[in-house]
C-alpha positions as CSV (number, residue, x, y, z in Angstrom):
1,X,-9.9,-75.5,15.9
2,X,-8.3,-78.8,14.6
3,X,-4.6,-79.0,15.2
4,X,-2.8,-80.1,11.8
5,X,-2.4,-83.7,11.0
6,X,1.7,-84.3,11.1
7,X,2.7,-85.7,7.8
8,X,3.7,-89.6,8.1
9,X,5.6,-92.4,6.2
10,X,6.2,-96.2,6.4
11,X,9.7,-96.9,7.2
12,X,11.4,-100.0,6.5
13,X,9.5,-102.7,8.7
14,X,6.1,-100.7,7.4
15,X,5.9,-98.4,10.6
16,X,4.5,-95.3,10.4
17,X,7.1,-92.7,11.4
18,X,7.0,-88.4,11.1
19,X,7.9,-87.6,7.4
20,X,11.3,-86.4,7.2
21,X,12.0,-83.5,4.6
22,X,14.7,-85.0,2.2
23,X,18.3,-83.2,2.6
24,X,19.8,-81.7,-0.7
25,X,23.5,-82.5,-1.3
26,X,25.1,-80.0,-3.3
27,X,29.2,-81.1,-5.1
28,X,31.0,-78.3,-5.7
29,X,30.5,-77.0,-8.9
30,X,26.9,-76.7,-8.0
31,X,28.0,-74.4,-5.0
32,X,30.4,-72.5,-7.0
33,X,27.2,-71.6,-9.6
34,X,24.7,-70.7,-7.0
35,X,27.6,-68.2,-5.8
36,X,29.2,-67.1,-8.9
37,X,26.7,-64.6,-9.5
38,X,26.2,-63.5,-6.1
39,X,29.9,-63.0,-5.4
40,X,30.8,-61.6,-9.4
41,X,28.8,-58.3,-8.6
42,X,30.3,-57.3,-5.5
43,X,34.3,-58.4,-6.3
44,X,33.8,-57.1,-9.9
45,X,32.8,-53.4,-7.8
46,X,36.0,-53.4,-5.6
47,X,38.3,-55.0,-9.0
48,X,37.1,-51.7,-11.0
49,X,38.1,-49.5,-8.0
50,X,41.2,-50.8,-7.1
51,X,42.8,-52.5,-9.8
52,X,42.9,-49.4,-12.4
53,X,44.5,-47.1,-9.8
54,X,46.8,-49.7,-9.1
55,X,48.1,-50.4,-12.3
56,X,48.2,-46.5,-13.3
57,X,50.7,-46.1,-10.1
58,X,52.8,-49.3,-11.2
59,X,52.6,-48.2,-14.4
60,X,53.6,-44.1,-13.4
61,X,56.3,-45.9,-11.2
62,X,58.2,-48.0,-14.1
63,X,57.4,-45.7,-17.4
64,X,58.0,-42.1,-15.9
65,X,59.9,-42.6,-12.8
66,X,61.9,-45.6,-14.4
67,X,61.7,-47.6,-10.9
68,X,61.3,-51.1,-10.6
69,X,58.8,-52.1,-7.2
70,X,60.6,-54.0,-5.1
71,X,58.1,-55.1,-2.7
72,X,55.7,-55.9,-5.9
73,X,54.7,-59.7,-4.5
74,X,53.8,-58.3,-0.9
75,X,51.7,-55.2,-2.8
76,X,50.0,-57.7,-5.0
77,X,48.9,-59.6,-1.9
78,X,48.1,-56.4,0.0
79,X,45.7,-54.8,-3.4
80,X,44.1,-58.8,-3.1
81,X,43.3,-58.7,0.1
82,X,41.8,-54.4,0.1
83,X,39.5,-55.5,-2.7
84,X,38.4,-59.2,-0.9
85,X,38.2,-56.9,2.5
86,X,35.6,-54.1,0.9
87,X,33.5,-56.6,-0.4
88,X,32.7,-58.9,2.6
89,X,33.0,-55.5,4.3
90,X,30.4,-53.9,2.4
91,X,28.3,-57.1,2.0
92,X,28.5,-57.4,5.8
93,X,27.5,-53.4,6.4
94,X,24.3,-54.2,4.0
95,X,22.9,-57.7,5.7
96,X,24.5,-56.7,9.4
97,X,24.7,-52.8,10.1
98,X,22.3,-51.2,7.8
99,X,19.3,-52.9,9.1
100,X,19.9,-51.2,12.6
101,X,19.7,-48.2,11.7
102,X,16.7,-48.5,9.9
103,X,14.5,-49.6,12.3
104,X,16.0,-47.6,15.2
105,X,15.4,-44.5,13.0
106,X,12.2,-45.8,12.2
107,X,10.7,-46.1,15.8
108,X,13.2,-44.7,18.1
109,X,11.3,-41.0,17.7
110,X,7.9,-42.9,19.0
111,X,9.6,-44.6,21.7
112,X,11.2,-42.2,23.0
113,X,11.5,-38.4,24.2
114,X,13.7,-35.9,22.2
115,X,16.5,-35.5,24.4
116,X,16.9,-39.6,24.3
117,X,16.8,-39.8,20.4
118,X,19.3,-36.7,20.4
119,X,21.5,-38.6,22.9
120,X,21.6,-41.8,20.9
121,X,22.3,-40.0,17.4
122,X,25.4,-38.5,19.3
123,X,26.7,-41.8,20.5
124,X,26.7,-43.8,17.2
125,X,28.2,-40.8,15.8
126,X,31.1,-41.9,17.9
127,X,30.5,-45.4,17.4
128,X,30.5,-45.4,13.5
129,X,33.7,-43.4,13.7
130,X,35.8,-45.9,15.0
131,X,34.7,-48.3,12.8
132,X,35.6,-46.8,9.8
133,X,37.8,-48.5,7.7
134,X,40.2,-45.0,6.9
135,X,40.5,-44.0,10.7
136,X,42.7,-46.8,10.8
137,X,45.4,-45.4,7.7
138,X,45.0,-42.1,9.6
139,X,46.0,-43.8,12.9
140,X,49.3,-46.1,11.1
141,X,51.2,-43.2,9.7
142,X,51.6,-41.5,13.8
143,X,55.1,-43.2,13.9
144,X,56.5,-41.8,10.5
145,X,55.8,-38.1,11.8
146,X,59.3,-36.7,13.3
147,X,58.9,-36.0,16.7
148,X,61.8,-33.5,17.3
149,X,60.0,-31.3,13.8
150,X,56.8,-31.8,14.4
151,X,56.5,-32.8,18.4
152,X,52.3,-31.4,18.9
153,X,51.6,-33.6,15.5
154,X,53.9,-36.4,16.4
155,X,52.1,-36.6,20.2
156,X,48.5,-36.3,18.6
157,X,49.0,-39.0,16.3
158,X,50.5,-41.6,18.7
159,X,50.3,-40.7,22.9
160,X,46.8,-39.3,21.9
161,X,45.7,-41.1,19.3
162,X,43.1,-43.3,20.9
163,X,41.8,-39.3,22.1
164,X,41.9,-38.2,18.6
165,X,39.9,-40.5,17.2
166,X,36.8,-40.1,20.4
167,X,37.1,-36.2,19.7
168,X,36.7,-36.7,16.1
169,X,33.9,-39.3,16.8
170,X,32.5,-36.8,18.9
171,X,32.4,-34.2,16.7
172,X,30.9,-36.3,13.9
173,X,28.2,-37.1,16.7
174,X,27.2,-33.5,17.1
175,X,27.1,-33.3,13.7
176,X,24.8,-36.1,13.5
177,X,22.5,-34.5,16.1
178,X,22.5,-31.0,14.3
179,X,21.8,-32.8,10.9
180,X,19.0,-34.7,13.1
181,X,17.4,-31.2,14.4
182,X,17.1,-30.0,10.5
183,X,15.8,-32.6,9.5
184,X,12.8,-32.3,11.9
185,X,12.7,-28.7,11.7
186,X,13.6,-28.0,8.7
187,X,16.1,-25.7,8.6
188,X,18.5,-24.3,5.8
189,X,21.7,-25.5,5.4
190,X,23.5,-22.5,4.4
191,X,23.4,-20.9,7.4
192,X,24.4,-24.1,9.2
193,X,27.3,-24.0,6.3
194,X,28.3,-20.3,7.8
195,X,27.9,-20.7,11.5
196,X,30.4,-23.9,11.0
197,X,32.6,-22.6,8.8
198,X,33.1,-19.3,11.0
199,X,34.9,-20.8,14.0
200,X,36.7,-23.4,12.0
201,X,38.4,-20.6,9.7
202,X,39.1,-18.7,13.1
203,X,40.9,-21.8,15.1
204,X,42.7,-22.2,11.8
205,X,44.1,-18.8,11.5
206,X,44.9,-18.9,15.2
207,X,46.7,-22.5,15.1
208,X,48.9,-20.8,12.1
209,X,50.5,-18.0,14.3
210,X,51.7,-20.5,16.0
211,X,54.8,-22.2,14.4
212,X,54.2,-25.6,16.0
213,X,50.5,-25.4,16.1
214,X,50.7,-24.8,12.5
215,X,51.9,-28.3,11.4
216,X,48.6,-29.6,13.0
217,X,46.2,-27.8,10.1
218,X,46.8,-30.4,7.3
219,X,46.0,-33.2,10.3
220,X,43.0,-31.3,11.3
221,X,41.5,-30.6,7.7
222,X,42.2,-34.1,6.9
223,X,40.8,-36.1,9.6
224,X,37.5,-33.9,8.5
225,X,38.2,-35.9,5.1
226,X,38.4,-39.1,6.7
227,X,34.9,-39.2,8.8
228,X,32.8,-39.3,5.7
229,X,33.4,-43.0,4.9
230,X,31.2,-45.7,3.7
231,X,30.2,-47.0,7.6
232,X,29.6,-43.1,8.5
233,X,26.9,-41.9,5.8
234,X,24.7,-45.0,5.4
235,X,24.2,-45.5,8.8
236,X,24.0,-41.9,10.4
237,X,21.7,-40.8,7.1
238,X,19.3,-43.9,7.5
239,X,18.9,-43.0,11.3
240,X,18.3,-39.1,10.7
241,X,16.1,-39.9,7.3
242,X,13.9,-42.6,9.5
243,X,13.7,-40.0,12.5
244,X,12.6,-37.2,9.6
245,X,10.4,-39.6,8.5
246,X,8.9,-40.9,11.5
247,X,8.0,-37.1,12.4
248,X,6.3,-36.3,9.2
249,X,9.4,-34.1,7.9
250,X,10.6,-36.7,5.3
251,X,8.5,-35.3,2.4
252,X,11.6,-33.6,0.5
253,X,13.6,-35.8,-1.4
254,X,16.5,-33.4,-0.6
255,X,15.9,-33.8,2.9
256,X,18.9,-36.0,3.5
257,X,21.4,-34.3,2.4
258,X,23.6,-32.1,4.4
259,X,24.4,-34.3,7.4
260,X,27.6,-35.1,6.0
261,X,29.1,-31.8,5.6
262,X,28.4,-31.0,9.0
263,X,29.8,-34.5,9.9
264,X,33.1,-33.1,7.7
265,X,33.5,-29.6,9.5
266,X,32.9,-30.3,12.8
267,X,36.3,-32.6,13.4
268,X,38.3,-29.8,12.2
269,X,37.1,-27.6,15.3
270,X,37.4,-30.7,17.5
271,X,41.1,-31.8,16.3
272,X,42.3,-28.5,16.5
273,X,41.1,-27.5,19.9
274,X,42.8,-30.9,21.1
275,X,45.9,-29.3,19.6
276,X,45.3,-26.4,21.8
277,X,44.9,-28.3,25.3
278,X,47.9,-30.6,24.1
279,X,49.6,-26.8,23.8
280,X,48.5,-25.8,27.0
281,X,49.6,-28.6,29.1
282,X,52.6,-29.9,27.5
283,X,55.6,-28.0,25.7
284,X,57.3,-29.4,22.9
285,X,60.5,-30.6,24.6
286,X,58.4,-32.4,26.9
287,X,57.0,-34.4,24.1
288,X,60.2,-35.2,22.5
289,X,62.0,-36.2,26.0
290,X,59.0,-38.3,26.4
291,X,58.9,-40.2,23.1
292,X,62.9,-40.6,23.6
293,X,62.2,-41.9,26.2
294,X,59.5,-44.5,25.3
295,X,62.2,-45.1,22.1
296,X,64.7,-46.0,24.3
297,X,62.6,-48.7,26.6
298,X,61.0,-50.2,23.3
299,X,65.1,-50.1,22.1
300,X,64.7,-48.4,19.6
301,X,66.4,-45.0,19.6
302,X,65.1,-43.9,15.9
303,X,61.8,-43.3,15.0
304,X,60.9,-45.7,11.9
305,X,58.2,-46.2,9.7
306,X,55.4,-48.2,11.8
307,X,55.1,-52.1,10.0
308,X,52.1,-53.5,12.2
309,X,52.0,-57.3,12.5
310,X,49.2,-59.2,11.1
311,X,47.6,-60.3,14.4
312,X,47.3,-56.4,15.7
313,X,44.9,-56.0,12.6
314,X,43.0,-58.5,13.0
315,X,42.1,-57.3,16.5
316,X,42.0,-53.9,15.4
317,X,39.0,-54.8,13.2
318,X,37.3,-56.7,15.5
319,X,37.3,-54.1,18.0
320,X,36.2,-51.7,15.4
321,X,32.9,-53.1,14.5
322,X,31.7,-55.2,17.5
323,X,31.1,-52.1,20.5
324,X,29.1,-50.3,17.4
325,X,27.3,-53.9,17.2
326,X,26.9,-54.3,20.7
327,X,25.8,-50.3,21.5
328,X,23.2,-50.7,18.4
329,X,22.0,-54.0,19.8
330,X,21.4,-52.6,23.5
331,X,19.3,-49.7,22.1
332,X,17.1,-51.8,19.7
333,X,16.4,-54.4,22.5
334,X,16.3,-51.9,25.9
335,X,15.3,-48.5,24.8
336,X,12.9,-49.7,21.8
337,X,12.3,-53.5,23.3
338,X,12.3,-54.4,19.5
339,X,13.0,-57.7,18.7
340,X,15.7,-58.4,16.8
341,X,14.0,-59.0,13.4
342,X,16.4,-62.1,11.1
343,X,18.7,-62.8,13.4
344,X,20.6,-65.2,11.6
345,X,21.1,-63.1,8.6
346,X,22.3,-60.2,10.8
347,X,24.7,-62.1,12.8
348,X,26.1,-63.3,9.0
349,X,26.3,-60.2,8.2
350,X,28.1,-58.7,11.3
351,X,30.6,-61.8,11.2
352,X,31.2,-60.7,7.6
353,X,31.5,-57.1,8.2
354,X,34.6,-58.3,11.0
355,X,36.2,-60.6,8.4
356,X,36.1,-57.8,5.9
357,X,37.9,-55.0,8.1
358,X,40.4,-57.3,9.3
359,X,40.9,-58.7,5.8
360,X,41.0,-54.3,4.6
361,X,43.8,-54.1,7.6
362,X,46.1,-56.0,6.3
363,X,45.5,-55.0,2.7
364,X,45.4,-51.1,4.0
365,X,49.3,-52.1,5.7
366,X,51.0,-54.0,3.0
367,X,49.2,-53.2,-0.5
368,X,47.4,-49.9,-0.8
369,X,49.3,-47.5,2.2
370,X,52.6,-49.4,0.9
371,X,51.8,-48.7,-3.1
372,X,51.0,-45.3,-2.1
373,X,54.5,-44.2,0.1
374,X,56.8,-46.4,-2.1
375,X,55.5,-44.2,-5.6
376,X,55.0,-40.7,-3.2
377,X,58.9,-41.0,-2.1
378,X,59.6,-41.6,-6.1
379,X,57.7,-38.9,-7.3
380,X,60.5,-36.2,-6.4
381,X,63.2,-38.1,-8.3
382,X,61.0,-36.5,-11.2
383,X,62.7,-33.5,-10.9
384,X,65.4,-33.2,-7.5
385,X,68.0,-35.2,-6.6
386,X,66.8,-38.4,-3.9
387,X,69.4,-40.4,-1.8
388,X,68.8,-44.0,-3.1
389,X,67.8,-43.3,-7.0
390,X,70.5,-43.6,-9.5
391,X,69.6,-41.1,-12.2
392,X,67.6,-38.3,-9.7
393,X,66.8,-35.8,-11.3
394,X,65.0,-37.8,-14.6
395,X,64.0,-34.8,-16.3
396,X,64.6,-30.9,-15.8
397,X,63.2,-29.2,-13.7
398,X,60.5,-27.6,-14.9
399,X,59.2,-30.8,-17.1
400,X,59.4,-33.2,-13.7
401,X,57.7,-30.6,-11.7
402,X,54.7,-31.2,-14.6
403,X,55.1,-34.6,-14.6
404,X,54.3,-34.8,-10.9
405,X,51.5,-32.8,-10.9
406,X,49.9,-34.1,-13.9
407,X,50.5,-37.5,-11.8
408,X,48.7,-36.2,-9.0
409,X,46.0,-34.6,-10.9
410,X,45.3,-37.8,-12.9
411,X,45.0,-39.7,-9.6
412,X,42.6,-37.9,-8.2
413,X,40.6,-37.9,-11.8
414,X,40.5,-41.8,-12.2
415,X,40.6,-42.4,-7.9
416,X,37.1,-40.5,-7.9
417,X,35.5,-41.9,-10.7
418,X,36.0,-45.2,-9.4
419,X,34.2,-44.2,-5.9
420,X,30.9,-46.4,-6.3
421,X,29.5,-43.9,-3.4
422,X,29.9,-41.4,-5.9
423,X,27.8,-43.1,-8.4
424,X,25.2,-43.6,-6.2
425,X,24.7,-39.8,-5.5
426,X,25.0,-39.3,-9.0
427,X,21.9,-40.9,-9.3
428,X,20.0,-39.5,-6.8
429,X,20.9,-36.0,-7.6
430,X,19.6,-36.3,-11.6
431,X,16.7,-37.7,-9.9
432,X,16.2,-35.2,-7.2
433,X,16.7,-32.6,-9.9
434,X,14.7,-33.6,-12.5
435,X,17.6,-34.1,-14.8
436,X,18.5,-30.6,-14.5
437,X,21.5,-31.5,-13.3
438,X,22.7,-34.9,-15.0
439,X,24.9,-38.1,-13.1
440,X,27.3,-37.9,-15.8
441,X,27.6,-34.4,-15.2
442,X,27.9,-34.3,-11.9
443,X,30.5,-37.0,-11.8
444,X,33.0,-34.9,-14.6
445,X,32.8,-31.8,-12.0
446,X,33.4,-33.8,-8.7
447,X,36.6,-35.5,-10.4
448,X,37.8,-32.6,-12.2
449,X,37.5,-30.8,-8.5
450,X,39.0,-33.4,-6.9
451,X,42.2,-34.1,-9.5
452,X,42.6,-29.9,-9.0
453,X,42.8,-30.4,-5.2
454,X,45.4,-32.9,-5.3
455,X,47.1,-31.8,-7.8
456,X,47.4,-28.6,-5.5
457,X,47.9,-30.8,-2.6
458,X,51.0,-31.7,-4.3
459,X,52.1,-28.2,-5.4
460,X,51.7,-27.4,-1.5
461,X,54.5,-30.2,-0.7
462,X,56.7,-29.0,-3.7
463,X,56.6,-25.4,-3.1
464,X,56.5,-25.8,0.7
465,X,53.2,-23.5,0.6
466,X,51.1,-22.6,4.2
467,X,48.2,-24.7,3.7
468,X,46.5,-22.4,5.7
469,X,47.1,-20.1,2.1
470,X,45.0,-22.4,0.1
471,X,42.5,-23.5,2.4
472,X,41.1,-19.9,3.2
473,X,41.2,-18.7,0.1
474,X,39.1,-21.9,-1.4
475,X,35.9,-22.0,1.4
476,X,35.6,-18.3,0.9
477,X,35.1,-18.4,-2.7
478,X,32.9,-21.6,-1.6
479,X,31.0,-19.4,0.9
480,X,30.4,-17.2,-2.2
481,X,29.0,-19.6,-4.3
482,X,27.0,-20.8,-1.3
483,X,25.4,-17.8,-1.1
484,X,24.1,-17.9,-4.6
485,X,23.2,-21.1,-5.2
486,X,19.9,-22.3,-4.7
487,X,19.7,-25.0,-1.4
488,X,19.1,-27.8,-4.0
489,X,23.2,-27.4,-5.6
490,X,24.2,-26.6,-1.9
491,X,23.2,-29.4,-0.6
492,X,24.6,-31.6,-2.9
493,X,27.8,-29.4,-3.8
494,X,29.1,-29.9,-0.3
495,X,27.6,-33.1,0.7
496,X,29.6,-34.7,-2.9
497,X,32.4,-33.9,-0.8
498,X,32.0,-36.5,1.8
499,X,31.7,-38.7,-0.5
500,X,34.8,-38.7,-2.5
501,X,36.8,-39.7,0.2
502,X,36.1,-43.4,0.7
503,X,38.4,-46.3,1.9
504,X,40.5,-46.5,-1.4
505,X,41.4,-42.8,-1.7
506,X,41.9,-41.7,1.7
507,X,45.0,-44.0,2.5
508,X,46.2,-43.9,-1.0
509,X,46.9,-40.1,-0.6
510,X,47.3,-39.9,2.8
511,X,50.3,-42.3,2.2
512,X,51.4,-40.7,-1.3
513,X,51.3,-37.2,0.7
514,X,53.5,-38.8,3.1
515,X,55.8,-40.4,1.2
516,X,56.6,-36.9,-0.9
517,X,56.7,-35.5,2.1
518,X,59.7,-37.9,3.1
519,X,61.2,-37.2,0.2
520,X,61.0,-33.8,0.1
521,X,61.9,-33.2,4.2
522,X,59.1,-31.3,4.3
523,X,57.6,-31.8,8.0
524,X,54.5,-33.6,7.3
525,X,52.5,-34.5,4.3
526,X,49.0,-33.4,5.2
527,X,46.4,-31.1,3.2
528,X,46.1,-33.3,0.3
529,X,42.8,-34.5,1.6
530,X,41.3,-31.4,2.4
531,X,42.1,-29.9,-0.7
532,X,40.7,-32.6,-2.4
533,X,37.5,-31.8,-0.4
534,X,36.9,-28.5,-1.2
535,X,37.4,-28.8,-4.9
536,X,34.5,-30.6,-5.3
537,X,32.4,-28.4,-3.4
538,X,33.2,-25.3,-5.7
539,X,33.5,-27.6,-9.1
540,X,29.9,-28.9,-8.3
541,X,28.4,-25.3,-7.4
542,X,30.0,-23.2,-10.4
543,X,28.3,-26.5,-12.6
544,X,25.2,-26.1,-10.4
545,X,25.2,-22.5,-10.9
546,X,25.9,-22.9,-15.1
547,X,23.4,-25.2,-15.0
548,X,20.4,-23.5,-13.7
549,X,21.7,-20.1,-16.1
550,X,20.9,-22.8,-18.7
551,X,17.8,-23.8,-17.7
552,X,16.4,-20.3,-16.7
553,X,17.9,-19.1,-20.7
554,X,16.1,-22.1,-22.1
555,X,12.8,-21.5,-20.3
556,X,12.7,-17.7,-21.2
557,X,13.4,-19.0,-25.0
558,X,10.6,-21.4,-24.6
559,X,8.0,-18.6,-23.1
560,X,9.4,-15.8,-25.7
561,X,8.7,-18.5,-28.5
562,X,5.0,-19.3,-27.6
563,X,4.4,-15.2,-26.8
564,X,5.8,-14.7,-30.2
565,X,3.2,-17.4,-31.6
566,X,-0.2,-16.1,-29.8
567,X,0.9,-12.8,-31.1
568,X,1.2,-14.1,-34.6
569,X,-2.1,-16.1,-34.2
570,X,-3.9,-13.0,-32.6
571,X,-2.6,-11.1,-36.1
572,X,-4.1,-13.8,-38.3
């Protein structure tokens, strides 16, 4: 075999010399329009999500509340940075993460024995957990929590945060390995639904006997909100699809859904047995010695609302994303000995995906969490008196009590429409469903069910309701529904759950919640979240269930209308 002839040119003094490929120069505007397209798509996705809500909070803020923002320069700045965060976030998830968990799902079940594939779902469960972008709004409101009213919530969210966050990564692990198992065997998910839902509801009731215990339920339910983000689903689904797959199970289109409701109940258990141990081993006026204590050393004798510096979030979302990187990388290249397939565009990718959650960090601290606690502690002057507001009440009574929850319904209306996760499954599900049940459908019932869970997330704060009173009552009636739908609306009624909570509406109402609470003393300002879960599910499943009545009436119309016509041809 002839080896190939290098190409040659004549250089100056006629030499011959190896041909040298000719370097393009580009000036800038010539950069800017190779990018403009590439970059439009991706900002213009984060603009639409964050941008409207924004302005309908300024707007609720100065029209209705009749508040100027103070802070409206640093927001600004904040709402710039969330949307420039999620989209080299989300860039860098595509190019860098993704990939991973494609091919490990793709050959990790032919490389490996069961209990090894198992072991390695579980442990990206854990991984993805920490990286996702809401764990981190979850972790920043700890220090607003009173410690002397709420000393077991106070101590989870601060001396055991860090043990939090691996329980609930643990939980969304097992999840993952349970999703895993139906997806090679096949199983139903409505009994999965019930045998979940069983202890949860039990630990729940137990926790709210307790007085102290009781204040950890809206934490609990909530961090079960948080999990299903947008580093959680892609990446746990890919692996569990490509494992399906790579077994021979992946025929059903429907086949991936389901993981994430699991992924969304099993932190409830987890969080709240963490409350018990806390329970067991410390009392409450050890905990509020113990952060006096640590208030006194740092000087500061009052707890006050936590402002982390820039630098701390910066680290925080490098050391979010780079173990998963690193734990993905040592599985790929020492349990599969798979080479790592464009590594330059991966390593682009995972310096993006960095760049991005440090960028969201500070965007999460000063623009969305910020937006979110200064309109939630205004939202009261609606219809009570508020140390700080001039004219507090606005309105009577009984109109500012509307106003808010109209305020809080809305939100959640417009804050779930602009979810592009929620778009996607839109399409997927008319697809899956052979239009039976439509996007646009599907999108009106998931918002309508979220804008009623807020909205009675709200009413919860107001009224200074038990959670525990509305979360019971809401998965029985969706146990109910479960029972009658077919698996297709199941499956997608409580997986469209998961996916309303992404990394714009999570610390938006976790810090509106808050911030009412404040306002209201109530002693924490949990639930909203979970309420905004489970609306979803049983919107979607009475749609579901309309739907298919429809469809059944329709095709009995059809087959009476062509009996009808033989018979009338069989008379002629």
């Amino acid at each position: 075999m002839n080896a190939v002839t290098p190409k040659l040119e004549r250089d100056a003094k006629g030499n011959l010399i190896p041909y040298r490929t000719p370097r393009f120069k580009l000036n800038l505007v010539e950069v800017y329009n190779l990018l403009r397209p590439y970059v439009s798509v991706r900002l213009m996705e984060q603009l639409k999500a964050v941008v409207p809500l924004a302005l309908y909070l300024l707007l609720f803020q100065v029209l209705i509340l009749r508040q100027l923002e103070a802070h409206y320069l640093i927001i600004t700045g904040g709402l710039f940075a969330v949307i420039v965060g999620l989209m080299f976030f989300m860039e860098g998830l595509k190019l860098g993460l993704m990939p991973f968990g494609t091919v490990i799902g793709r050959t990790l079940p032919r490389n490996s024995s069961l209990p090894v594939v198992l072991l390695i779902t579980m442990l990206l469960g854990i991984g993805v957990t920490f990286a996702e972008p809401a764990i981190g709004a979850l972790k920043a409101v700890g220090k607003n929590v009173s410690v002397e009213q709420a000393p077991y919530l106070y101590t989870l969210l601060n001396a055991w945060s860090d043990t939090l966050v691996l329980v609930v990564g643990a939980s969304v692990g097992l999840a993952a390995v349970l999703g895993t198992l139906r997806f090679l065997y096949g199983w139903s998910l409505k009994p999965m639904i019930y045998m979940a839902l069983v202890p949860v509801l039990g630990l729940t009731l137990l926790a709210a006997i307790d007085p102290q215990l009781q204040k950890i339920i809206g934490l609990a339910w909530d961090c079960g909100a948080v999990t299903t983000g947008p580093v959680t689903v892609p990446l746990v689904l890919s692996l569990g699809i490509g494992i399906a797959a790579a077994a021979g199970k992946g025929e059903s289109g429907l086949s991936g859904f389901g993981i994430v409701t699991l992924a969304s109940l099993f932190p409830i258990a987890g969080v709240l047995l963490l409350a018990f141990y806390i329970s067991f081993t410390q009392s409450p006026a050890e905990i509020i010695e113990a952060a006096r204590m640590a208030s006194a050393a740092a000087g500061n004798m009052e707890p006050a609302w936590y402002q982390s510096s820039p630098g701390e979030e910066i680290i925080l979302g490098i050391r979010a994303i780079l173990p998963l990187v690193i734990f993905l990388y040592l599985v790929l290249r020492f349990v599969l000995h798979e080479p790592l397939k464009n590594p330059g565009e991966i390593i682009y990718g995972i310096v993006l995906a960095m760049i991005g959650m440090c960028i969201f960090n500070l965007g999460l601290t000063y623009g969305l969490s910020k937006l979110g606690g200064d309109v939630g502690n205004l939202v009261p002057a609606a219809f009570i008196a508020i140390p700080g507001v001039e004219i507090s009440p606005i309105y009577i009574y009984a109109i500012g009590v509307g106003l808010a929850l109209l305020f809080a319904w809305a939100m959640g209306f417009g804050a779930t429409l602009a979810e592009p996760a929620l778009n996607a499954l839109g399409e997927t599900t008319e697809h899956l469903t052979n239009g039976v049940f439509k996007k646009k459908t599907l999108l009106l019932a998931v918002s309508l069910g979220v804008a009623f869970g807020i909205a009675a997330g709200v009413a919860k704060l107001i009224y200074n309701f038990p959670l525990v009173w509305l979360i019971v009552p809401g998965y029985l009636l969706a146990i109910v529904l479960t029972y009658f739908s077919s698996e297709e609306f199941v499956n997608i009624a409580w997986d469209s759950a998961g996916v309303t909570t992404g990394p714009i509406t999570v610390p938006l109402v976790l810090a509106m919640g808050l911030g009412i609470g404040n306002a209201m003393n109530a002693i924490e300002g949990f639930g909203i979240l979970c309420l905004a879960s489970i609306g979803p599910i049983v919107s979607v499943m009475i749609t579901g269930l309309w739907a298919r009545y429809k469809a059944e009436a329709e095709a009995t119309r059809i087959s009476t209308s062509a009996s009808q016509k033989n018979e009338a041809q069989a008379l002629i």
